[in-house]
Structures are given as C-alpha cells and as structure tokens.
C-alpha positions as CSV (number, residue, x, y, z in Angstrom):
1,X,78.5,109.2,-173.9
2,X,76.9,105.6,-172.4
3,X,78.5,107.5,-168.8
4,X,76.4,110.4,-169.5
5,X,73.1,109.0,-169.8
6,X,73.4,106.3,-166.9
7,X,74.5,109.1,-164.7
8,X,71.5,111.3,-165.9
9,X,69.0,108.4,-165.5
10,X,70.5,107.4,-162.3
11,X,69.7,111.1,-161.3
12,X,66.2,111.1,-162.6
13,X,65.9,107.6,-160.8
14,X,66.7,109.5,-157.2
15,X,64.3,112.1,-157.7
16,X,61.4,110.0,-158.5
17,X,62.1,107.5,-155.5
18,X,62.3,111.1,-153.2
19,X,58.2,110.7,-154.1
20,X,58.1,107.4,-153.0
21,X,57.7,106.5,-148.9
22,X,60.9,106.6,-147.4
23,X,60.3,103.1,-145.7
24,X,60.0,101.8,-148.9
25,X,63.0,103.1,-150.6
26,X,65.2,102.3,-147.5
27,X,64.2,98.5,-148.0
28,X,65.1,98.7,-151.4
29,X,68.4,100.1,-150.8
30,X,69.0,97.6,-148.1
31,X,68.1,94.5,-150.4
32,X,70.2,95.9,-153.1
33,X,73.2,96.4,-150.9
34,X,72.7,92.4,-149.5
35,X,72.9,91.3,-153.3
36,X,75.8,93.1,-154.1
37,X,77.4,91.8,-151.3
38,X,77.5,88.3,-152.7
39,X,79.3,89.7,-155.5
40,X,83.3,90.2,-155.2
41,X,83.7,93.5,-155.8
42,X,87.2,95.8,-154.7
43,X,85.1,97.5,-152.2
44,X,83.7,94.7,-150.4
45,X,87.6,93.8,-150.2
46,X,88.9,97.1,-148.5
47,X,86.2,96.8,-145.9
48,X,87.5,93.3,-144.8
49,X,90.8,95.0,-145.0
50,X,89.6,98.0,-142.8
51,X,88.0,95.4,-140.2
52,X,90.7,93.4,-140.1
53,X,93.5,96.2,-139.4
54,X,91.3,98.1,-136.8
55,X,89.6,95.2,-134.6
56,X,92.1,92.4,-134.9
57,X,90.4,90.6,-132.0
58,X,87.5,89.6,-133.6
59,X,86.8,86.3,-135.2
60,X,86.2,86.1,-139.1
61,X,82.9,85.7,-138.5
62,X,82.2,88.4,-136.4
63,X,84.0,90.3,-139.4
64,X,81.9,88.8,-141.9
65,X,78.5,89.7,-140.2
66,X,79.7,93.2,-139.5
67,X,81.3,94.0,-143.1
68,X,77.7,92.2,-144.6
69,X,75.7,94.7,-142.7
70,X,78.3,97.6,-143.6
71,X,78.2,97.2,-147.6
72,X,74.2,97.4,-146.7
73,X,74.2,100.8,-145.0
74,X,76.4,101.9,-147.9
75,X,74.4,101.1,-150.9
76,X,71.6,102.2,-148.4
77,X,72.8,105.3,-147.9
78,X,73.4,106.1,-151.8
79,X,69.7,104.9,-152.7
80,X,68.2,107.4,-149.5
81,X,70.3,110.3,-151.5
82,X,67.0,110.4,-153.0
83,X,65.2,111.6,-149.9
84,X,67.9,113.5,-148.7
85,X,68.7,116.1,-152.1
86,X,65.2,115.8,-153.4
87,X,62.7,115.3,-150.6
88,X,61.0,118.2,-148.9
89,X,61.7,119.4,-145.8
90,X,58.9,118.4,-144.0
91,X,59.8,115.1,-145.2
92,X,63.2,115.2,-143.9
93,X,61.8,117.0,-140.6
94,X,59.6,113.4,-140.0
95,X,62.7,111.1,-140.6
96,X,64.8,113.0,-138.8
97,X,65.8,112.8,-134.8
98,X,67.7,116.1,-133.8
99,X,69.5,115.0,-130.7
100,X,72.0,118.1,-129.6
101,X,74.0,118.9,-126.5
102,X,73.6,122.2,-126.6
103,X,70.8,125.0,-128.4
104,X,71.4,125.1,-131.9
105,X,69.1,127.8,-132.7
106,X,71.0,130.2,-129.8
107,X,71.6,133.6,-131.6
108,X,74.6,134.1,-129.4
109,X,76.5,130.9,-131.0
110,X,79.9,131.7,-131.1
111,X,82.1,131.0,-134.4
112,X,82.0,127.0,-134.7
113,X,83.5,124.4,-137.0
114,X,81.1,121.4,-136.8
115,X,82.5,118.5,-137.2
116,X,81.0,116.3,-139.1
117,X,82.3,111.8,-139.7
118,X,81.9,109.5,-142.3
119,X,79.1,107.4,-140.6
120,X,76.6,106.1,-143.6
121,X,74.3,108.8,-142.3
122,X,76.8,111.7,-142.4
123,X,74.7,113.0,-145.3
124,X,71.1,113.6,-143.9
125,X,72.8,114.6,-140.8
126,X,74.7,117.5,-142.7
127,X,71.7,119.0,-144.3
128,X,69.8,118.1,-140.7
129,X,72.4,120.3,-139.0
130,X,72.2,123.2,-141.4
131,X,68.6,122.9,-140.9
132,X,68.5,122.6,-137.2
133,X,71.1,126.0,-136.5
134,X,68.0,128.2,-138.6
135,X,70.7,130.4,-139.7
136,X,73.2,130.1,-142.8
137,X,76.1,128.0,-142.4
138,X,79.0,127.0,-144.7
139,X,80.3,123.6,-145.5
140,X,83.7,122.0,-146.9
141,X,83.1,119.4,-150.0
142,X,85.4,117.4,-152.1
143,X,84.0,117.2,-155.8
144,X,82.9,114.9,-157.6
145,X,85.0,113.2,-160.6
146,X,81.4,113.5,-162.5
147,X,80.7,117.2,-163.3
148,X,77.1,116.2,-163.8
149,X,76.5,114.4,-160.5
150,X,79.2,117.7,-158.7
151,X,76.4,120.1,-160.0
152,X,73.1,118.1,-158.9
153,X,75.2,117.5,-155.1
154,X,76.2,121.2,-154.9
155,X,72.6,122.4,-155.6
156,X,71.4,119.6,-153.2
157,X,73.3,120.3,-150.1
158,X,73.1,124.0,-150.6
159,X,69.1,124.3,-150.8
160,X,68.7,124.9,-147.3
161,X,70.7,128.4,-147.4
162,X,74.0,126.5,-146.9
163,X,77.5,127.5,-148.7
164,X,79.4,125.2,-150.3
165,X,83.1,125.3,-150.9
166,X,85.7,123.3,-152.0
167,X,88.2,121.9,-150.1
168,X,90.7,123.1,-152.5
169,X,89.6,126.8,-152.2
170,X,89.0,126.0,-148.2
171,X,91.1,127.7,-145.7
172,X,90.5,131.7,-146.2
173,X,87.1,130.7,-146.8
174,X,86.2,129.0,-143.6
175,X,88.1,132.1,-142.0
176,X,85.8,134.5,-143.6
177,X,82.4,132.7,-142.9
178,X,83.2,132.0,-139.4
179,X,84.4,135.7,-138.6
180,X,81.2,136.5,-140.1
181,X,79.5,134.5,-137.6
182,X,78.5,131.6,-140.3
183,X,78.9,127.7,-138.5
184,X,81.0,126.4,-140.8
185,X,80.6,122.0,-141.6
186,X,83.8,119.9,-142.1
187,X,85.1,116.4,-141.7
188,X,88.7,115.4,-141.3
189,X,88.2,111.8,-141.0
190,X,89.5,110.4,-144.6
191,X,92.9,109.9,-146.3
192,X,93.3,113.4,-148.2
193,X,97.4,112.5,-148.7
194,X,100.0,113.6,-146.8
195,X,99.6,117.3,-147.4
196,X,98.5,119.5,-143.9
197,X,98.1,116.0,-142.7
198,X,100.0,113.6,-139.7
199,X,100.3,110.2,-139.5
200,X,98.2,109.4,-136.3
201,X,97.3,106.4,-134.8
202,X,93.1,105.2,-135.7
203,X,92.4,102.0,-133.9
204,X,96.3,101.8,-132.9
205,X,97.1,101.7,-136.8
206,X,98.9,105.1,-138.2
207,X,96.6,107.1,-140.3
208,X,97.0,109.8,-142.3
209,X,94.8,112.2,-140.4
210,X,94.6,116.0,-141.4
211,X,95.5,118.2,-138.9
212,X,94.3,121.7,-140.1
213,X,90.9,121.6,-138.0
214,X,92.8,122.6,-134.6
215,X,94.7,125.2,-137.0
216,X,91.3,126.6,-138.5
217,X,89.9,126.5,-135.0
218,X,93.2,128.3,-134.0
219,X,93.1,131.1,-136.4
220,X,89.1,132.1,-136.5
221,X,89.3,131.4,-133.3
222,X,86.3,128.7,-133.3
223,X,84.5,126.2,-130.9
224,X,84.8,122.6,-132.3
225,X,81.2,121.0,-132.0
226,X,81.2,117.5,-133.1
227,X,78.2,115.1,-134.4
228,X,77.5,112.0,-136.0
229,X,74.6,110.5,-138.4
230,X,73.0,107.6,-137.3
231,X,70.9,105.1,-139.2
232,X,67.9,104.2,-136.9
233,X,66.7,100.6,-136.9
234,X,63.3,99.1,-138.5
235,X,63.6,101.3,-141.1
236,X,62.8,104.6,-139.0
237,X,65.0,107.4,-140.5
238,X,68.1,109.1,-138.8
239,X,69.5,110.5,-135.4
240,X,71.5,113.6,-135.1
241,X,73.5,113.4,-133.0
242,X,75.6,117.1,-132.0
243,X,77.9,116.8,-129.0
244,X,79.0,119.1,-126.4
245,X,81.8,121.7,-127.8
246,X,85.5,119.9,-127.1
247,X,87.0,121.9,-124.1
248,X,90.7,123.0,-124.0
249,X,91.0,122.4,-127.3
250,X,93.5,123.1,-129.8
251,X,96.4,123.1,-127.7
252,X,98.9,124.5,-130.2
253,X,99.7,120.8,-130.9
254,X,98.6,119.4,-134.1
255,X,99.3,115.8,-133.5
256,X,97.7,115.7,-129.8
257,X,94.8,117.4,-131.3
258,X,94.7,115.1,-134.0
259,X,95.2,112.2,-131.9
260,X,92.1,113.9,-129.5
261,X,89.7,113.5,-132.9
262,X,90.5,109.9,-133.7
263,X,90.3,108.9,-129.7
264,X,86.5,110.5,-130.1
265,X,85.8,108.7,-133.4
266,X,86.9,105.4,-132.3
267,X,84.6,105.8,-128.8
268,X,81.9,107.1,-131.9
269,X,82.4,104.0,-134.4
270,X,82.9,101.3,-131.3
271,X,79.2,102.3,-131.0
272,X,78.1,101.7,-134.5
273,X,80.8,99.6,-136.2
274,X,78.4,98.1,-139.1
275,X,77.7,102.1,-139.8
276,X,81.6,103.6,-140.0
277,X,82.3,103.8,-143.7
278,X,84.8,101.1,-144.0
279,X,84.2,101.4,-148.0
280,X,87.2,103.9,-147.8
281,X,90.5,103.4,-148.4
282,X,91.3,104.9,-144.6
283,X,95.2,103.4,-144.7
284,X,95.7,104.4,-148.2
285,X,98.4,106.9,-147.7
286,X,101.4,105.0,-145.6
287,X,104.6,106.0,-143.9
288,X,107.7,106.7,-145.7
289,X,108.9,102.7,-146.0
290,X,105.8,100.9,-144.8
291,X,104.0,98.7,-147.4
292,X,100.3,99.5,-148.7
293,X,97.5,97.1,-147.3
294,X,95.0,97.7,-150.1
C-alpha cells in the first residue's frame, strides 16, 4: 500500500516539474544524481563493474570520474521523464536537436526497424524520432514490474500516434506494422537471457546479445536505421542523432550481424562513455561454465 502511494506521488511529482523550465529540472536531476552517488548503492557497484570489464586500460580514476558523471545522467534522465511523457510538444520541439542522415519525413520510406540504444537519452530520442517520421510508427517495450508506472509509460510514449507492444507479444507484430509500411522502434542492446540471443563479444567481453533484429529485418524484409540520444552540455536539451541505413546487412548470419551491432555501439559509446547506461547488468547472463561478475 506505502508502494502505491509513493509511486502515485512520484507520478504526480513528474507531471508538475513537466510545468517547470526544463533547465531547471535538469539541474535538479543532476544534483540529485551527485548526492546519491556518495551513497553505496548496488547500482553504483555494477557500473564500476561494467567500466572495469569493458575499458580495462583506464586508471581508477579515470573510472571514477566517468562512473560519477554516469550515475548523474541516470538519475538525470529519470527526473527529465517529466518533460519527456508530460511536456508538450512544442516543448520537446525547443529541447530537441533532430540530427538525421537521411529525410525522415520521405513518404517513400521503405519498411525500417530503427534501432534505437540505451544511451541516458534513449527516451526523448524515441518519442523525438516518432515525432520527426510525421507518420505512425510502432515500438517494442519491456513492462514495467509496477502496473501503475506500465500504464502512465504506455500512455506516455504512445501520445504522439505511436504503437506500443510488448516484447513478449513482439515478433508477428513487428511483421505486421512494417508490411504495413509503419517504422517500427527497437533496441537489442540489453541482457534479455539467453533465449533468441548469442553470446557476442561487447568491448572484447562475451555478451549475451539478441540476435532476432537481422532475423526481423530478414523476414519483413526491412532497412536497419540506427540512432542514438544524446544529452547536450550546459543544460541545453538533446541531440538526435539517426544514422545512415546499415548496407549489406543481414547476411543470413546471426552472430556476424550481431557482432556488426555491438562493433557500431562500441564506436557509439567510445563517443559518450559517461552517457552509456552502465546502470545495467549488461554481463548478467554468462556462458555455460563462466562465473557471474555482478
């Protein structure tokens, strides 16, 4: 019951700071994820864990400074929910950089899985996207363990004529919306177990990567188009950033084309390491025989 009404507090808490300047809130957020950080916390041990594994060559200090400004993005990036499901859209519009590769708004698009990464921005960059295409798109979403918070995120992402459906009911949906000419949003960068999934090396340690985007990509058939979320600095908003759709690609071999994704991502997160969202257990799921690390 105590659950219940944080949650629904915390929820009326977002919605009035979406009234609030978003310079403002993204300072708060920032503070609050800089005190929290001097608390030990599980979290703030998985993304020394995550550092450690994937750039071995740097010195603890460089770690430290890089996992400080990490667990700041993250609370960050919860707090600016509040903008991002509740603000309007010319609000989002003025925060919002729209970077793209190619014309998102060309009516002769042909089926495409975007393909989105867990960058702290990867949420205003998904409703950006959906906004930026001026068309209806779909997008793949895990739910939440709170069927209060599910409901409020559902309604939120979906507000800007975007359809939402679960990972678990995914596959003959994302068929259907994208032979129905409807871009459909995904991201295959996080530890979903071993299931459709191959043990692929991310920053030269095996992760268990899912490998059913070439076989979606396959079977529509679709172009992959990725992009990345990015936090500008000073407190400025976000840049969208959509790439150039992958050529030759998938080549009928799941590991090489999941090998492919993580070789982008890691070129993507060298760029922004404090902003990769090391909070994750990425390593969870190991090799038959291999120890866990978390």
């Amino acid at each position: 019951m105590l659950g219940q009404i944080n949650m629904t507090f915390s929820i009326w808490l977002l919605r009035f700071m979406a009234l609030l300047p978003y310079g403002l809130v993204a300072r708060f957020g920032d503070a609050l994820g800089w005190l929290l950080y001097q608390l030990p916390s599980s979290r703030k041990r998985i993304v020394h864990i995550n550092l450690k594994l994937c750039f071995p060559e740097w010195d603890e200090a460089r770690r430290e400074r890089v996992a400080g400004q990490h667990f700041r993005h993250a609370i960050r990036s919860y707090v600016e929910r509040s903008h991002q499901w509740f603000g309007s859209a010319a609000k989002l519009d003025k925060i919002v950089i729209v970077d793209s590769e190619i014309d998102l708004e060309d009516p002769n698009l042909p089926p495409t899985i975007l393909l989105g990464f867990h960058f702290v921005a990867i949420e205003a960059a998904s409703i950006s996207i959906n906004r930026a295409l001026k068309r209806r798109c779909g997008a793949l979403y895990q739910p939440l363990s709170n069927k209060e918070l599910d409901r409020v995120a559902i309604e939120a992402r979906a507000r800007f004529d975007c359809e939402m459906v679960s990972k678990s009911d995914s596959a003959r949906a994302v068929i259907r919306m994208l032979r129905n000419g409807q871009p459909v949003m995904l991201g295959a960068d996080m530890d979903y177990g071993p299931r459709n999934s191959a043990f692929v090396p991310f920053f030269g340690v095996p992760a268990c990567t899912l490998t059913s985007t070439s076989r979606l990509s396959a079977t529509a058939p679709a172009q992959i188009l990725p992009f990345v979320g990015e936090v500008l600095p000073n407190y400025k908003g976000y840049r969208l950033k959509v790439f150039a759709p992958w050529k030759d690609y998938p080549t009928g071999d799941d590991f090489a084309d999941a090998r492919r994704m993580n070789a982008f991502l890691e070129e993507q997160v060298s760029k922004l390491p404090e902003q990769y969202y090391w909070v994750h257990k990425r390593f969870k799921t190991r090799p038959p025989g291999e120890p866990g690390f978390y």
